[in-house]
Backbone as a chain_set.jsonl record, in Angstrom:
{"seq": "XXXXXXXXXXXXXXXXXXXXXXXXXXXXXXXXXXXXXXXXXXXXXXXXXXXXXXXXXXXXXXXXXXXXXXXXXXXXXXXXXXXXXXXXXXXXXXXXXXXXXXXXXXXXXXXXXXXXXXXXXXXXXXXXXXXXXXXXXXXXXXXXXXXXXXXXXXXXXXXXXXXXXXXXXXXXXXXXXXXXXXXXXXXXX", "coords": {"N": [[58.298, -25.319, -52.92], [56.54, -26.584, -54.501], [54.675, -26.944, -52.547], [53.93, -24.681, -51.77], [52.463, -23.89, -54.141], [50.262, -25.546, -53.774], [48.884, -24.715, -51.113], [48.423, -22.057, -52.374], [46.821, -22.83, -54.055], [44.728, -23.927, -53.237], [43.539, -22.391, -51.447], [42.475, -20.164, -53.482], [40.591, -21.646, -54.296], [38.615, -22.174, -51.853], [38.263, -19.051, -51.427], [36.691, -19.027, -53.994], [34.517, -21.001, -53.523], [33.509, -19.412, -51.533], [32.669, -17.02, -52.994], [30.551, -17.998, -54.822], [28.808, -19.364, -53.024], [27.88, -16.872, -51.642], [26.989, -15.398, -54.257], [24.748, -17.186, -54.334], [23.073, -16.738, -52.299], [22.289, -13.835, -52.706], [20.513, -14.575, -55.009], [18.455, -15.32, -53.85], [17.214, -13.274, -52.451], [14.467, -11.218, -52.322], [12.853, -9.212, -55.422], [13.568, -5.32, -55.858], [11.282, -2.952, -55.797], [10.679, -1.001, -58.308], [9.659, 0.599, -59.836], [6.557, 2.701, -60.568], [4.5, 1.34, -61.721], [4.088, -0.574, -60.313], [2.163, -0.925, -58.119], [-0.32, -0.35, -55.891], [-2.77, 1.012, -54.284], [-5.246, 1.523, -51.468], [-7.792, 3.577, -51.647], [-9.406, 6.78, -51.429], [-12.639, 6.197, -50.713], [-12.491, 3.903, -50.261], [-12.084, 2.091, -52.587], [-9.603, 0.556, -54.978], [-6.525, 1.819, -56.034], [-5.016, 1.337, -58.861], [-2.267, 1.413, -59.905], [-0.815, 0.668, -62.459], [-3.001, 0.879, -63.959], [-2.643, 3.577, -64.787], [-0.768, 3.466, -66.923], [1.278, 4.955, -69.95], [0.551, 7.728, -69.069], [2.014, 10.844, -67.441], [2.144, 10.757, -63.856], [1.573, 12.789, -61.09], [2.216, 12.755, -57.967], [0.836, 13.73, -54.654], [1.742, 14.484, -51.43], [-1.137, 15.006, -49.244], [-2.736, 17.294, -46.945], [-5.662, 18.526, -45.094], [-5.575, 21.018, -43.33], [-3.428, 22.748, -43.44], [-1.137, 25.304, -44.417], [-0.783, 25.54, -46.883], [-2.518, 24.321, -48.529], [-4.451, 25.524, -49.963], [-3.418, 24.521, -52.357], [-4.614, 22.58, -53.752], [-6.621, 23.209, -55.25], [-4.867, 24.19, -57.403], [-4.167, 22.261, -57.841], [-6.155, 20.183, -59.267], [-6.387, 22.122, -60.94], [-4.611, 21.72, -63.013], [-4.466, 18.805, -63.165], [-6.917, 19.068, -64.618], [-6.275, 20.635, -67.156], [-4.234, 19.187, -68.263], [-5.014, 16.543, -68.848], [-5.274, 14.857, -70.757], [-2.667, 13.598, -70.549], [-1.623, 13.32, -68.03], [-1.912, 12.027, -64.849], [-3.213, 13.364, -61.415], [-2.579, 12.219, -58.001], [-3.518, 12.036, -54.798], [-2.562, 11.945, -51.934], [-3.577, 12.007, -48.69], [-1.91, 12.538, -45.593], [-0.817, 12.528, -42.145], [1.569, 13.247, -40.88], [2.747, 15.43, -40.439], [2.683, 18.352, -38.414], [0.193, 17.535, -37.95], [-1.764, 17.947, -39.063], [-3.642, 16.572, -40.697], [-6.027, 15.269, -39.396], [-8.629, 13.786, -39.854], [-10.634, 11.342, -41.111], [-11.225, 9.464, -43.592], [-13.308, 9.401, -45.139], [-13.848, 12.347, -44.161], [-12.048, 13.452, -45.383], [-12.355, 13.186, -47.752], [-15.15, 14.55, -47.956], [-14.392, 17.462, -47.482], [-12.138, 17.882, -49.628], [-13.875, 17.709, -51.473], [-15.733, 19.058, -51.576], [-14.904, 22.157, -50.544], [-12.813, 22.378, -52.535], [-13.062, 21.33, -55.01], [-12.267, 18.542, -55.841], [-11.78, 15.917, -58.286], [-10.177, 14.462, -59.236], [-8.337, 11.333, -58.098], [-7.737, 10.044, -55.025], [-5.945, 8.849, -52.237], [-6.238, 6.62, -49.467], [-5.647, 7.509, -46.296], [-2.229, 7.834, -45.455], [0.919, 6.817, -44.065], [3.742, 9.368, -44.698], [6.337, 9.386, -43.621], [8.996, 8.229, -41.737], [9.06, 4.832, -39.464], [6.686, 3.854, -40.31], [6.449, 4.296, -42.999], [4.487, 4.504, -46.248], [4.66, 1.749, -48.118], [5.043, 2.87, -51.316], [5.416, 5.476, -50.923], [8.296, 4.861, -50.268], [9.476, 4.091, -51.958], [9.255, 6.065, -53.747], [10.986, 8.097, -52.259], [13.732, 7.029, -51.81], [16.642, 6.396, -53.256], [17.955, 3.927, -53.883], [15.817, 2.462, -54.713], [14.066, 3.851, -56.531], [15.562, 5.022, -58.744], [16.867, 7.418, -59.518], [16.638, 9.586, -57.573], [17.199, 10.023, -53.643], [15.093, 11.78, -51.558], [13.65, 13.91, -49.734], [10.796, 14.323, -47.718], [9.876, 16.96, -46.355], [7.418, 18.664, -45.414], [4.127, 18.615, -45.868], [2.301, 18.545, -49.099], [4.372, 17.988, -50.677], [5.708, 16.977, -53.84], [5.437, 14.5, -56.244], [6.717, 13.745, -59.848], [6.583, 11.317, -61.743], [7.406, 9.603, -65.309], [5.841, 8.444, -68.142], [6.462, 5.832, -68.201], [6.444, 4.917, -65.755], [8.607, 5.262, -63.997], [10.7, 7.66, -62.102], [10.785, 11.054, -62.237], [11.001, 13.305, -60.74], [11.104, 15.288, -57.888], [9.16, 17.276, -55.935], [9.539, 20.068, -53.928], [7.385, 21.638, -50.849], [6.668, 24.339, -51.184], [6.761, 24.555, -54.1], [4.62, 25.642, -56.399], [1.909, 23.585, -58.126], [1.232, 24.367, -60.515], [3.526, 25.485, -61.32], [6.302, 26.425, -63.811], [8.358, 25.042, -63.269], [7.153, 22.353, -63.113], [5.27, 21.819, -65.11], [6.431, 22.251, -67.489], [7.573, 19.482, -68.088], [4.989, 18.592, -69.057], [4.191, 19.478, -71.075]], "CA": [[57.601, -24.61, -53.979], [55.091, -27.655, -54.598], [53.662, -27.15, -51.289], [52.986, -22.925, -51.759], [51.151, -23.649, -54.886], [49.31, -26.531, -53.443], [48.605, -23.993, -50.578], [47.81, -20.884, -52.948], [45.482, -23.553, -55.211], [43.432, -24.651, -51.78], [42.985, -20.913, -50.95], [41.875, -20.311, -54.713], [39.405, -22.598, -54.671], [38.214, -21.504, -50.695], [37.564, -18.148, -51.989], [35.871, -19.253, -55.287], [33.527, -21.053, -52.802], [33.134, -17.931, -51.008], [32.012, -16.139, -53.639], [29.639, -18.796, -55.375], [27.65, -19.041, -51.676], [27.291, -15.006, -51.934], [26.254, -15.486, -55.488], [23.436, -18.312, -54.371], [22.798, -16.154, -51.313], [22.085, -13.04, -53.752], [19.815, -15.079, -55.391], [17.245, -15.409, -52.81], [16.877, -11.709, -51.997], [13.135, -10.599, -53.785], [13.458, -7.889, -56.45], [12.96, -4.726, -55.24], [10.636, -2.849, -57.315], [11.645, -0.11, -59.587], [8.312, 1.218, -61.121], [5.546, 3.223, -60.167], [3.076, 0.027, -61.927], [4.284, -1.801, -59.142], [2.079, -0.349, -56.577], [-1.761, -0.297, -55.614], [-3.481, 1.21, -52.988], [-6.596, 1.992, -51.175], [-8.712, 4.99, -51.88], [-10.397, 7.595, -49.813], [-13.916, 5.551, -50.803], [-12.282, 2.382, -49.914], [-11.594, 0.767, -53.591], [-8.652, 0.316, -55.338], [-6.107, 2.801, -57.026], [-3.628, 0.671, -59.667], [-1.117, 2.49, -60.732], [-0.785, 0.493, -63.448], [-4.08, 1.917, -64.713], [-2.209, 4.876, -65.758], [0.426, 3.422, -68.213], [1.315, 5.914, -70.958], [0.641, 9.241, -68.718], [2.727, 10.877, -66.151], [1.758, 10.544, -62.648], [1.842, 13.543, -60.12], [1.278, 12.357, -56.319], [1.175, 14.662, -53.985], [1.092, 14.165, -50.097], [-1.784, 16.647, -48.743], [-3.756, 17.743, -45.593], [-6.607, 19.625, -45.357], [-5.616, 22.09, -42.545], [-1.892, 23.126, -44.185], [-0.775, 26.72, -45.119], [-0.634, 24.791, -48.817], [-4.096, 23.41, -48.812], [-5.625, 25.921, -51.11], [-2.812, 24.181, -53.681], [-5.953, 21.398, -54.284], [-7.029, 24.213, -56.577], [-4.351, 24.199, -58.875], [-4.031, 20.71, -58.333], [-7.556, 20.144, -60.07], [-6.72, 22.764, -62.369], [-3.24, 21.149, -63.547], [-5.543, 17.634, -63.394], [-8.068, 19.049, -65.635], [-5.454, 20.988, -67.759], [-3.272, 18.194, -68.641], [-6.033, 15.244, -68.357], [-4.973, 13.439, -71.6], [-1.24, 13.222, -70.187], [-1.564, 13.276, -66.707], [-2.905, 12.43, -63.315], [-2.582, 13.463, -59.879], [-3.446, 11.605, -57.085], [-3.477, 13.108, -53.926], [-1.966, 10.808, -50.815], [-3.575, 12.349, -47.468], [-1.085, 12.193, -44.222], [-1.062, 13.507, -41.162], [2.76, 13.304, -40.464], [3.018, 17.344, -40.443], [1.864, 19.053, -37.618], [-1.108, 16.958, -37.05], [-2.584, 18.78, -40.082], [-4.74, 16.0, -41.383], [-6.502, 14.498, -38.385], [-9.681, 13.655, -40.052], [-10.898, 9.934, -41.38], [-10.909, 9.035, -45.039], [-14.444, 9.679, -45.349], [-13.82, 13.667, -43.88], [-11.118, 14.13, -46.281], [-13.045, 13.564, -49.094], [-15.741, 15.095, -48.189], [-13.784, 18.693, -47.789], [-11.326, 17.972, -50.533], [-14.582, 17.997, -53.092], [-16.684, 20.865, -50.967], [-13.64, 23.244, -50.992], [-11.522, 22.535, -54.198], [-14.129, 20.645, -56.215], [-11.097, 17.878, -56.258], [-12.191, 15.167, -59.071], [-8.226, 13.361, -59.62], [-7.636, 10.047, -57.521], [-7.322, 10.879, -53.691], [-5.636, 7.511, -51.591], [-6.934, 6.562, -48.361], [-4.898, 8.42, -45.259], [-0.781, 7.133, -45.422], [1.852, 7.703, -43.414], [4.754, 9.542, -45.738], [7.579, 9.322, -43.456], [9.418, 7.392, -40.495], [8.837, 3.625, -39.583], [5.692, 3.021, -41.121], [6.223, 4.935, -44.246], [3.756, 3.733, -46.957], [5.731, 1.689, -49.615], [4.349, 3.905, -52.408], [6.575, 6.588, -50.67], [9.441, 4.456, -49.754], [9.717, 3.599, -53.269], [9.058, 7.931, -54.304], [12.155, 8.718, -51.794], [15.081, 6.147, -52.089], [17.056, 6.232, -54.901], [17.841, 2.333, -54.099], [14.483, 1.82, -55.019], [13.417, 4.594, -57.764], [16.954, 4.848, -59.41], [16.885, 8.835, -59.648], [17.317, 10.874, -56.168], [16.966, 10.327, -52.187], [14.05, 12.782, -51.406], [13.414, 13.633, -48.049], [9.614, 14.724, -47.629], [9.763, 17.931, -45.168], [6.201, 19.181, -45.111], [2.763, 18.342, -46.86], [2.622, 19.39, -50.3], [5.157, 17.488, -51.449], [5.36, 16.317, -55.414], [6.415, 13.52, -57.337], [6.306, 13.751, -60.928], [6.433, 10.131, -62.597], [7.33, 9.625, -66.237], [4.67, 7.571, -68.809], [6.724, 4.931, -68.08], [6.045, 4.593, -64.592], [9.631, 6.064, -63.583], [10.253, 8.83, -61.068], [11.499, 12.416, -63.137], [11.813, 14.581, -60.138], [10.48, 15.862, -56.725], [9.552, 19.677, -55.707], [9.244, 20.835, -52.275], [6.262, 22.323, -50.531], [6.818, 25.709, -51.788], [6.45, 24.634, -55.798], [2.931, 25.475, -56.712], [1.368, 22.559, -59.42], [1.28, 25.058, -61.819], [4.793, 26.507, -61.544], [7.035, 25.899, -64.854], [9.319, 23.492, -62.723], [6.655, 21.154, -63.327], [4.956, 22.069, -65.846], [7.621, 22.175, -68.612], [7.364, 18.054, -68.474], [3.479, 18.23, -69.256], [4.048, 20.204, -72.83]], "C": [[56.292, -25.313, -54.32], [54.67, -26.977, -53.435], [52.823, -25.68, -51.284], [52.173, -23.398, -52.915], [50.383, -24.53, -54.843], [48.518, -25.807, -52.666], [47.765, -22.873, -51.387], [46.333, -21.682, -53.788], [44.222, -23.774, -54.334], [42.781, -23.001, -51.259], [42.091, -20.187, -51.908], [40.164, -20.404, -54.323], [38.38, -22.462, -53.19], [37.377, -20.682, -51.061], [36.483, -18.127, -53.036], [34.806, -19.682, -54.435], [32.723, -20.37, -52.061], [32.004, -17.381, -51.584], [30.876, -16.878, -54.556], [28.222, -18.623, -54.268], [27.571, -17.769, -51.848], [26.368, -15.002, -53.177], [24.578, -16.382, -55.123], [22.538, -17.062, -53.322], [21.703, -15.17, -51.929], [20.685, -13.472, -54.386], [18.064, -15.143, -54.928], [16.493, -14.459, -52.472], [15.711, -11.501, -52.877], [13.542, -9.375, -54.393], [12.644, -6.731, -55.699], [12.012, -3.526, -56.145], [10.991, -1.676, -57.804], [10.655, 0.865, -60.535], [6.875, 1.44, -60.523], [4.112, 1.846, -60.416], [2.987, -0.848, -61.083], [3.438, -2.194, -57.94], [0.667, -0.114, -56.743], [-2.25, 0.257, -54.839], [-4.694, 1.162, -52.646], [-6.767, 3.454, -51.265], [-9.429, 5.359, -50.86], [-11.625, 6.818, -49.982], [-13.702, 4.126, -50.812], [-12.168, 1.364, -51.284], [-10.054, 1.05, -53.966], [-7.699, 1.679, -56.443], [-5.022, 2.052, -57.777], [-3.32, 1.738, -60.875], [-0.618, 2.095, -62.073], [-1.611, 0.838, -64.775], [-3.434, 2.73, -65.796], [-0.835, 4.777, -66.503], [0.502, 4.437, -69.59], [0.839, 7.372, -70.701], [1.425, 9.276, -67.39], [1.719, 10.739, -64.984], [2.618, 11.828, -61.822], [1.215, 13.389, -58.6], [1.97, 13.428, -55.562], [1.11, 14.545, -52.376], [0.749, 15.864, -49.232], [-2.058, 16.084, -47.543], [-4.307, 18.922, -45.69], [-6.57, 20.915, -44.197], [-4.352, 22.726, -42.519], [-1.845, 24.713, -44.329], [-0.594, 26.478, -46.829], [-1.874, 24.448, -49.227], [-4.463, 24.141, -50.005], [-4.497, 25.196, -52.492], [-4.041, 22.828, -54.277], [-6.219, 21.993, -55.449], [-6.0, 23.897, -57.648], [-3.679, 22.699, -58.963], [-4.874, 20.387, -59.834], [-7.115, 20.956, -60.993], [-5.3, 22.125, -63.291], [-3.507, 20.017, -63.859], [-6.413, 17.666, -64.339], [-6.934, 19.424, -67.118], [-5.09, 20.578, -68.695], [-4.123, 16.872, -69.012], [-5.824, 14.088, -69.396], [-3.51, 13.021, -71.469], [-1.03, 12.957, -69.068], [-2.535, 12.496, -65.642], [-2.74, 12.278, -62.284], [-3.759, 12.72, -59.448], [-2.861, 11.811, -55.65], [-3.0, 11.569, -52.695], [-2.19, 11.8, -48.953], [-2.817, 11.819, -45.997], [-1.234, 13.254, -43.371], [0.455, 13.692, -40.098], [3.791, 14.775, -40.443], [2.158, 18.188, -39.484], [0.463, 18.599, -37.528], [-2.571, 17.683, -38.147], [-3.737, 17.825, -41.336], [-5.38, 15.2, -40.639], [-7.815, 14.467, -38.685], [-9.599, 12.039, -40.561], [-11.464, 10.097, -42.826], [-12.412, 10.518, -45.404], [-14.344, 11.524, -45.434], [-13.212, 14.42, -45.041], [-11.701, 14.335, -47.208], [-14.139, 14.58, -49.123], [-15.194, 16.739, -48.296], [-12.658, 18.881, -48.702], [-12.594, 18.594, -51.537], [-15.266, 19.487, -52.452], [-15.75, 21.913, -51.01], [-12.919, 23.658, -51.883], [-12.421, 21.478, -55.055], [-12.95, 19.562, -56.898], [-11.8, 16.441, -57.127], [-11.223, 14.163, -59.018], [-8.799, 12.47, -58.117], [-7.188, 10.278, -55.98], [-7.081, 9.334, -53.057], [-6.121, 7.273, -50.344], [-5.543, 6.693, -47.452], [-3.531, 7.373, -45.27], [-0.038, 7.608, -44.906], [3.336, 8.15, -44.585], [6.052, 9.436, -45.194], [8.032, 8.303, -41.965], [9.257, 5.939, -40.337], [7.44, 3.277, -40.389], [5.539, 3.815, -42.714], [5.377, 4.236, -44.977], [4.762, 2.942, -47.883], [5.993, 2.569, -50.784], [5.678, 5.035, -52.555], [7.803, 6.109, -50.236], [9.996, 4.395, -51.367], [9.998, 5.447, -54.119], [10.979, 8.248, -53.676], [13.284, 8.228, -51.669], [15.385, 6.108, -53.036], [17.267, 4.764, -55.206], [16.544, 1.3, -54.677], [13.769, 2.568, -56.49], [14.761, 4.893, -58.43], [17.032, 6.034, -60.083], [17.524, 9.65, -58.265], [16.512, 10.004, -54.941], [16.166, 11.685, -52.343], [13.672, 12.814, -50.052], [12.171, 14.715, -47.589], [9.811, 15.591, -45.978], [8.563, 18.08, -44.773], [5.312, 18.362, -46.145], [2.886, 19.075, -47.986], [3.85, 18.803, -51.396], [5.196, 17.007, -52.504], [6.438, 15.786, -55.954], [6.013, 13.492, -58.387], [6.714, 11.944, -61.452], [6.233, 10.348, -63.903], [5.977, 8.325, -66.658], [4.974, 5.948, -68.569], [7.134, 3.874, -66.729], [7.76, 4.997, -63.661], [10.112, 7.15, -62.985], [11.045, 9.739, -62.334], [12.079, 13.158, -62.161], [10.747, 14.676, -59.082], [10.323, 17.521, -56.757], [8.836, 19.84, -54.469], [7.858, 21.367, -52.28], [6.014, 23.603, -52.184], [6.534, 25.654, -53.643], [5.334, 24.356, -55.904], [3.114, 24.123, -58.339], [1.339, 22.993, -60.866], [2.827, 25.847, -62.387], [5.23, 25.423, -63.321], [8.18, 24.685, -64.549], [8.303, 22.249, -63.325], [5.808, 20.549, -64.46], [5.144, 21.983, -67.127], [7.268, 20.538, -69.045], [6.068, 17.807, -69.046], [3.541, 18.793, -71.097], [4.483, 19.473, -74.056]], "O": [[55.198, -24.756, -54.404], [54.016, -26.027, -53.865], [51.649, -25.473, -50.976], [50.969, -23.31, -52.673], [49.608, -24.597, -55.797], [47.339, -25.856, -53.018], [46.566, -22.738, -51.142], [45.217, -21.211, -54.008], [43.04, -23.786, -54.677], [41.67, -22.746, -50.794], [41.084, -19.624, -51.48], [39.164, -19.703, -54.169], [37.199, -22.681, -53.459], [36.171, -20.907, -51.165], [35.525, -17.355, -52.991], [33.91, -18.839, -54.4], [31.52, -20.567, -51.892], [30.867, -17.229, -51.139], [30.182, -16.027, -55.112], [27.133, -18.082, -54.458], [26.662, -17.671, -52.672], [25.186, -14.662, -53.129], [23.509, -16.108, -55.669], [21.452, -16.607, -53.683], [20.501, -15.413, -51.819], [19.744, -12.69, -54.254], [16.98, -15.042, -55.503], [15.298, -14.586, -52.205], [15.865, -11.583, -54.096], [14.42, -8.628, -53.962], [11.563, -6.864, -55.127], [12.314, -3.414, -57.333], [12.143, -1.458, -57.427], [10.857, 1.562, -61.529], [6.169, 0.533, -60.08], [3.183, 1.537, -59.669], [2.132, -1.727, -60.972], [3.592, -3.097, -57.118], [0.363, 0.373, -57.832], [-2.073, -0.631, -54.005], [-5.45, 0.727, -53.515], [-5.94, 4.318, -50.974], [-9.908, 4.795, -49.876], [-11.89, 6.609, -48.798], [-14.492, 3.288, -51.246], [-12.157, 0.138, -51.179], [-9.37, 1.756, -53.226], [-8.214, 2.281, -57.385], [-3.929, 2.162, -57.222], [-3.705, 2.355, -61.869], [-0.074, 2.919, -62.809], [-1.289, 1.004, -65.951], [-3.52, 2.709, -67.024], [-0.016, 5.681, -66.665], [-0.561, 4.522, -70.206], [0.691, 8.178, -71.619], [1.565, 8.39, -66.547], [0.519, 10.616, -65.229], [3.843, 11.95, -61.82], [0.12, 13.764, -58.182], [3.104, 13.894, -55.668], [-0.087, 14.511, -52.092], [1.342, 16.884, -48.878], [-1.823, 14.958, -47.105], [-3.866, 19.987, -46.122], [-7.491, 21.731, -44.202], [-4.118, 23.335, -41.475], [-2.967, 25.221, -44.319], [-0.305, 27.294, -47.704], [-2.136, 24.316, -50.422], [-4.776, 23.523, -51.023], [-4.885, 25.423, -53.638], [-3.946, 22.369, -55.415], [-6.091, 21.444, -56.543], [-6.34, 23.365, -58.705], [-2.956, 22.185, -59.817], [-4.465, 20.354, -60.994], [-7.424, 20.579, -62.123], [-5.373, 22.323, -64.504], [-2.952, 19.698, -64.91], [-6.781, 16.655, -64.937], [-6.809, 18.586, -68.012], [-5.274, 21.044, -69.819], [-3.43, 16.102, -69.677], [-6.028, 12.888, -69.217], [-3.097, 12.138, -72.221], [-0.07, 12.201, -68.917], [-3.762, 12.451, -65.728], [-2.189, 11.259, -61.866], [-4.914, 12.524, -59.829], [-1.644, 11.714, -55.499], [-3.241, 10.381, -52.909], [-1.253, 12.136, -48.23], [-3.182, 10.793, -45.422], [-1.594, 14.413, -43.575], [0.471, 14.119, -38.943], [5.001, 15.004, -40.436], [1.056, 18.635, -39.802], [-0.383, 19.334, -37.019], [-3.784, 17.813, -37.98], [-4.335, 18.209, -42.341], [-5.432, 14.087, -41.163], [-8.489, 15.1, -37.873], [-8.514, 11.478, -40.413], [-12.232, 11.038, -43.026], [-12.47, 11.713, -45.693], [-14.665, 12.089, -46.479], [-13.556, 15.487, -45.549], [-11.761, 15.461, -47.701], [-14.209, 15.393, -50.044], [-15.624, 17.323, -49.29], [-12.12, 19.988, -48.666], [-12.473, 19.617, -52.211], [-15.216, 20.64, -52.882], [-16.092, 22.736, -51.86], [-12.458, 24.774, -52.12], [-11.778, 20.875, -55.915], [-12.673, 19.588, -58.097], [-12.497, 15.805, -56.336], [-11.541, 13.007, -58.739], [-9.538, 12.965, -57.266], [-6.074, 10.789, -55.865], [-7.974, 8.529, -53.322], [-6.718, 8.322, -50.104], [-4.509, 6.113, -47.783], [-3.739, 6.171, -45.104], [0.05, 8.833, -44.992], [3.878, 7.242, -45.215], [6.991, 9.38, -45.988], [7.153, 7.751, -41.303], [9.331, 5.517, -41.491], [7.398, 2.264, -41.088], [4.505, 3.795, -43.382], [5.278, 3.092, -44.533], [5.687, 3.584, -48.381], [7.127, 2.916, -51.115], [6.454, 5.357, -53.454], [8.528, 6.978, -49.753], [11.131, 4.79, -51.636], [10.889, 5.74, -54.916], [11.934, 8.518, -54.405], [14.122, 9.07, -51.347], [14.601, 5.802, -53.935], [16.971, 4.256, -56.288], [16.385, 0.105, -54.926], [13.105, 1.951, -57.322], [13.971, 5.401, -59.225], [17.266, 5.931, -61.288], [18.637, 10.151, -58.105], [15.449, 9.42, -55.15], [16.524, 12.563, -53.129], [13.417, 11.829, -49.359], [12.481, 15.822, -47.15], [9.868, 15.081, -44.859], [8.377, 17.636, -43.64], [5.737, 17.628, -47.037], [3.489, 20.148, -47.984], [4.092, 19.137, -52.556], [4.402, 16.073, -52.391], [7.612, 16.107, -56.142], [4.814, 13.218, -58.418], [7.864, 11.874, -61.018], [5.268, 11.046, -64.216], [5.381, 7.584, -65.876], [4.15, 5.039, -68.672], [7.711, 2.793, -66.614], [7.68, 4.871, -62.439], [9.747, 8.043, -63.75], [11.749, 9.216, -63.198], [13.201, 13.655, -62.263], [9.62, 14.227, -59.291], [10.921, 18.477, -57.25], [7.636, 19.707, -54.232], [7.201, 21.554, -53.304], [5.564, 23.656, -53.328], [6.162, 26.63, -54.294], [4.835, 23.256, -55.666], [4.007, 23.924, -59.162], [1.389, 22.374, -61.93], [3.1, 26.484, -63.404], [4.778, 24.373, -63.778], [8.661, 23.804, -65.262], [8.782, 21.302, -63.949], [5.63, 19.365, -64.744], [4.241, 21.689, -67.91], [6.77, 20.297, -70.144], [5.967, 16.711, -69.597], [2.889, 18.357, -72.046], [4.364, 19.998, -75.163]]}, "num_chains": 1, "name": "protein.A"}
């Protein structure tokens, strides 16, 4: 009987070691981030977009291309941008991971984003939105392990993330939901 609970005490105390090394282990891992302020990019004119900027309004990013069956949505981008402007602001994330539908260079984009849709809002310099090189930006938009809301799985261009004031994701909406629909809308009032 001595000898099992000498045995069970050594196994104890094994495991406890176990789980201490996991605990240290744990430790080491960097935090993963959790909040839209987290995150910076480059711009179609090559400076800086911090997302922290826009503390205390939502955030609507959208990933475009200028040769889409969605494109003319720029329009009611800008007009949902102007609209909203003391609560909001979109910022547009050009990719070309949809039918090859944005194969132009920063510079191009901008220039036919403003000549076509007179686009004013925050436009990022060209990102990939899906597969191995995803941008972070959007790794962080579509994992719930990372935005602590929903898995989102970016089909087409056009895609929208709404972000609360507090730099927190609210919700995604497919191509198909214009900028102006009441899905998205409703949060802006």
């Amino acid at each position: 009987m001595k000898k099992l609970f000498i045995v069970l005490l050594s196994i104890g105390a094994f495991l406890q070691s176990c789980t201490n090394q996991k605990k240290e282990v744990s430790k080491d891992k960097p935090q993963e981030m959790k909040n839209l302020y987290d995150y910076k990019v480059a711009s179609l004119d090559g400076k800086e977009i911090n997302f922290a900027d826009f503390k205390g309004k939502k955030v609507l990013i959208v990933n475009t291309a200028s040769e889409c069956g969605f494109t003319p949505q720029y329009a009611d981008l800008e007009k949902v941008a102007d609209q909203y402007k003391d609560k909001l602001v979109v910022v547009g994330f050009p990719a070309n991971n949809f039918g090859g539908q944005e194969p132009g260079t920063n510079a191009e984009i901008g220039a036919f984003c403003e000549k076509n849709f007179g686009v004013t809002f925050p436009m990022a310099a060209k990102v990939s939105v899906k597969g191995a090189d995803t941008a972070p930006i959007f790794k962080y938009l579509t994992e719930k392990n990372l935005n602590g809301v929903k898995n989102t799985t970016i089909m087409w261009n056009f895609t929208k993330f709404l972000v609360d004031e507090n730099g927190k994701l609210i919700d995604s909406f497919i191509s198909t939901t214009k900028p102006t629909s009441e899905s998205i809308t409703k949060y802006l009032k």
